[in-house]
C-alpha positions in Angstrom: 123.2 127.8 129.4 120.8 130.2 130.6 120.7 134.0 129.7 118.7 136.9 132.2 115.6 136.2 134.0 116.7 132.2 133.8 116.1 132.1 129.7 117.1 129.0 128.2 119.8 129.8 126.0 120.7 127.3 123.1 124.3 126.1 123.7 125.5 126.9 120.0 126.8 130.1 119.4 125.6 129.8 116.2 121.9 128.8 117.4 122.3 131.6 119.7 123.3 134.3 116.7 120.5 132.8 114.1 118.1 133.5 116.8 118.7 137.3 117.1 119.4 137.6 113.2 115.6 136.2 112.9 114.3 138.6 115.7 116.5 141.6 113.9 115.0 141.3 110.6 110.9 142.1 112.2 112.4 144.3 114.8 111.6 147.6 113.2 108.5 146.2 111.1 110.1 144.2 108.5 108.8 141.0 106.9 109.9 137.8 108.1 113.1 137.0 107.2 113.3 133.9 104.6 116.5 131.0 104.6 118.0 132.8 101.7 118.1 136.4 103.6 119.0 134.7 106.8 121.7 132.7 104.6 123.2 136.1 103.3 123.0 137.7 106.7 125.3 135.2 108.1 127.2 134.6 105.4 126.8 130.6 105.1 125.2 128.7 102.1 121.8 128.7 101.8 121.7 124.6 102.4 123.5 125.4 105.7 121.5 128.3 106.4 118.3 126.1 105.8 120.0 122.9 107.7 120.3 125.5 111.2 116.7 126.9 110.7 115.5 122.8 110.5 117.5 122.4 114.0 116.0 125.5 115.4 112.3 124.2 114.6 113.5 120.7 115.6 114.4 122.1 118.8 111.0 124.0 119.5 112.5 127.6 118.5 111.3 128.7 115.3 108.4 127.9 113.0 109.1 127.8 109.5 106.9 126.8 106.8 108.2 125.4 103.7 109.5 128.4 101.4 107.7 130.3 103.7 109.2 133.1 106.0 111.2 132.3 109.4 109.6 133.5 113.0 110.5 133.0 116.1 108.4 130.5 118.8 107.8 131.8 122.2 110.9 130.3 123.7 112.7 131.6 120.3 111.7 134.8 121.1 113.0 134.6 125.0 116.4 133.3 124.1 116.5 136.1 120.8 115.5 138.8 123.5 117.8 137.6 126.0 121.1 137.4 123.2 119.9 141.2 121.9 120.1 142.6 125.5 123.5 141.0 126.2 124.9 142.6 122.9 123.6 146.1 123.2 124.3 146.7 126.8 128.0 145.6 125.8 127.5 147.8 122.9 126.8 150.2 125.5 129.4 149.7 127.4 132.4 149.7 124.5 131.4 153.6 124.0 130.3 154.8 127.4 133.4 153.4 129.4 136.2 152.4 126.9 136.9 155.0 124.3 134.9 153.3 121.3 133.0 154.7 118.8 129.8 153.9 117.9 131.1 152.3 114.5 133.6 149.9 116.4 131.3 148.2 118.4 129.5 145.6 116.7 132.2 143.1 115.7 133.5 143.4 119.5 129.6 143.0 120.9 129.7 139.4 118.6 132.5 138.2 120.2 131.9 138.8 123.6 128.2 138.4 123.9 128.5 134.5 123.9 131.5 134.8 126.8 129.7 136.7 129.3 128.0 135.2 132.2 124.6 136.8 133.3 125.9 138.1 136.5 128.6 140.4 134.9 125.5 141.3 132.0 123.5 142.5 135.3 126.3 144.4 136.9 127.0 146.0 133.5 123.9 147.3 133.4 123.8 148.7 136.7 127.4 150.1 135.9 125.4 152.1 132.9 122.1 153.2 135.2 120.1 150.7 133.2 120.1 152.2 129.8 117.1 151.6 127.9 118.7 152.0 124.0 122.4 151.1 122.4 124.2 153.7 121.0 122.5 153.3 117.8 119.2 154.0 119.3 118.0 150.0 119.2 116.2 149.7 122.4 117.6 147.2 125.0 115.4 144.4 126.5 114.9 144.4 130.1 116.0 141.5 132.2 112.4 140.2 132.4 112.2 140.2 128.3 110.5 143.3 127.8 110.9 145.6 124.8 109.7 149.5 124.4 109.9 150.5 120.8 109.1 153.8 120.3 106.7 155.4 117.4 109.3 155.5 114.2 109.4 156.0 110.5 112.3 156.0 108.1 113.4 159.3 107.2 113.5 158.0 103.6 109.5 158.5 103.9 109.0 162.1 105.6 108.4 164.3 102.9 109.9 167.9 102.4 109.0 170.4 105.0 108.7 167.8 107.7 111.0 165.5 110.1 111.4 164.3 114.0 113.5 163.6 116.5 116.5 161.0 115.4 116.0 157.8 117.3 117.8 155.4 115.7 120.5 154.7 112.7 121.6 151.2 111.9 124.9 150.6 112.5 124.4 147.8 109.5 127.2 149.5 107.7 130.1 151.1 109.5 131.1 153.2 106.7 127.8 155.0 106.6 127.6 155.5 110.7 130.9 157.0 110.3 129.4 159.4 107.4 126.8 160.4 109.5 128.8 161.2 113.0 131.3 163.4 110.6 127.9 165.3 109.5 126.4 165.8 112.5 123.7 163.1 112.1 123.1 161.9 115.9 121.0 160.4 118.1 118.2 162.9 119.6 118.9 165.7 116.8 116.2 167.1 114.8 116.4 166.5 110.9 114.2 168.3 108.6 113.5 167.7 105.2 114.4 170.6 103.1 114.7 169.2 99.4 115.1 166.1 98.0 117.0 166.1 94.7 116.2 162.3 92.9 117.9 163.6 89.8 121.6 162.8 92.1 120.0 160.1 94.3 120.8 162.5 97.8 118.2 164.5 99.8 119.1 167.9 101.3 118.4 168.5 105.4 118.7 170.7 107.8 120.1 169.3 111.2 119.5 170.7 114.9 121.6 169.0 117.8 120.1 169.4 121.2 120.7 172.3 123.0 121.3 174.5 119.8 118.6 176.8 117.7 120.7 177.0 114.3 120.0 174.1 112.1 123.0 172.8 109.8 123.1 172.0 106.1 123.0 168.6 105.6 123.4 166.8 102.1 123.1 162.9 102.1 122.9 160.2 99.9 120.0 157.4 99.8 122.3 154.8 101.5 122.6 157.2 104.3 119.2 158.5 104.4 118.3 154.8 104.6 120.0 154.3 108.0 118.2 157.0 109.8 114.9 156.6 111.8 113.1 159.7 113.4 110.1 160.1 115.5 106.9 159.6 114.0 
């Protein structure tokens, strides 16, 4: 099977899904991810989650050192890239053209990321005028493999008084995206950090969507707060 630009994809959908979990978990500057957080992630044991990691390796697509963290080999890292860009331009595609919202689309991206042949992932991504980032804000990878990440930090670390731009919020945990659409908490708004209150475990903001000059009142927990990404 191969993916865009003529990547070798592994034929297993499961190959194919430990790949991007490995390439998820450093994405954003994260350690590498280790067999027992890979196991969790994909909800296996971690003797079968350490059994797929010894195929991958076996197989020339990931190094992994004995109790030691998992990355991704050069061809790991084309086939990873290559199974990311499929699922986010479907992503893409769920909310732009079919009436989802941004917390409905991951499951449906699983599913139908391993079904799609590369011709309809090209022609999807002219359909959406070759989108450079998912709904969430993760960016997508270009055909050729090629990902721009732009200058982040967790919101969790900009002190009071400061803030950025939102550029990204994990859609790890539906519940929370669907918090923070209901408060106002989108993609390319500016969040400032107004007080944070560690006595309640929430942090107080005020929110600016584009286009508008009067900043909302924003009170969110950690969990939340945890999800968001602004400009550096």
């Amino acid at each position: 099977m191969t993916g865009d630009a003529g990547t070798r994809l592994p034929t297993s959908n499961v190959s194919q899904d430990y790949l991007k979990a490995i390439y998820a978990a450093v994405e954003w500057g994260g350690p590498a991810t280790s067999v027992s957080a890979l196991a969790a992630r994909m909800g296996v044991s971690p003797s079968t989650a350490s059994e797929t990691v010894r195929r991958l390796a076996d197989e020339g697509l990931v190094h992994h050192e004995r109790y030691g963290g998992i990355s991704l080999t050069g061809r790991g890292r084309e086939a990873a890239l290559a199974m990311v860009r499929r699922h986010r331009l479907i992503e893409t595609l769920l909310v732009e053209h079919l009436g989802y919202e941004w917390d409905e689309v991951h499951d449906e991206a699983e599913v139908l990321e391993h079904a799609v042949s590369d011709l309809l992932i090209e022609r999807v991504d002219a359909l959406l005028g070759h989108p450079v980032r998912d709904p969430h804000g993760d960016p997508i990878p270009s055909a050729s493999g090629e990902v721009s990440l732009p200058p982040t930090r967790p919101l969790g670390e900009a002190p009071a008084g400061e803030g950025g731009r939102i550029v990204r919020i994990s859609d790890a945990e539906p519940q929370v995206l669907r918090h923070l659409a209901d408060v106002g908490m989108n993609l390319d708004a500016h969040v400032e950090v107004v007080e944070t209150r560690p006595y309640v475990g929430t942090t107080l903001f005020a929110v600016t969507q584009p286009g508008e000059s009067q900043p909302a009142r924003v009170e969110l927990g950690d969990p939340a707060v945890a999800a968001v990404w602004i400009t550096r």
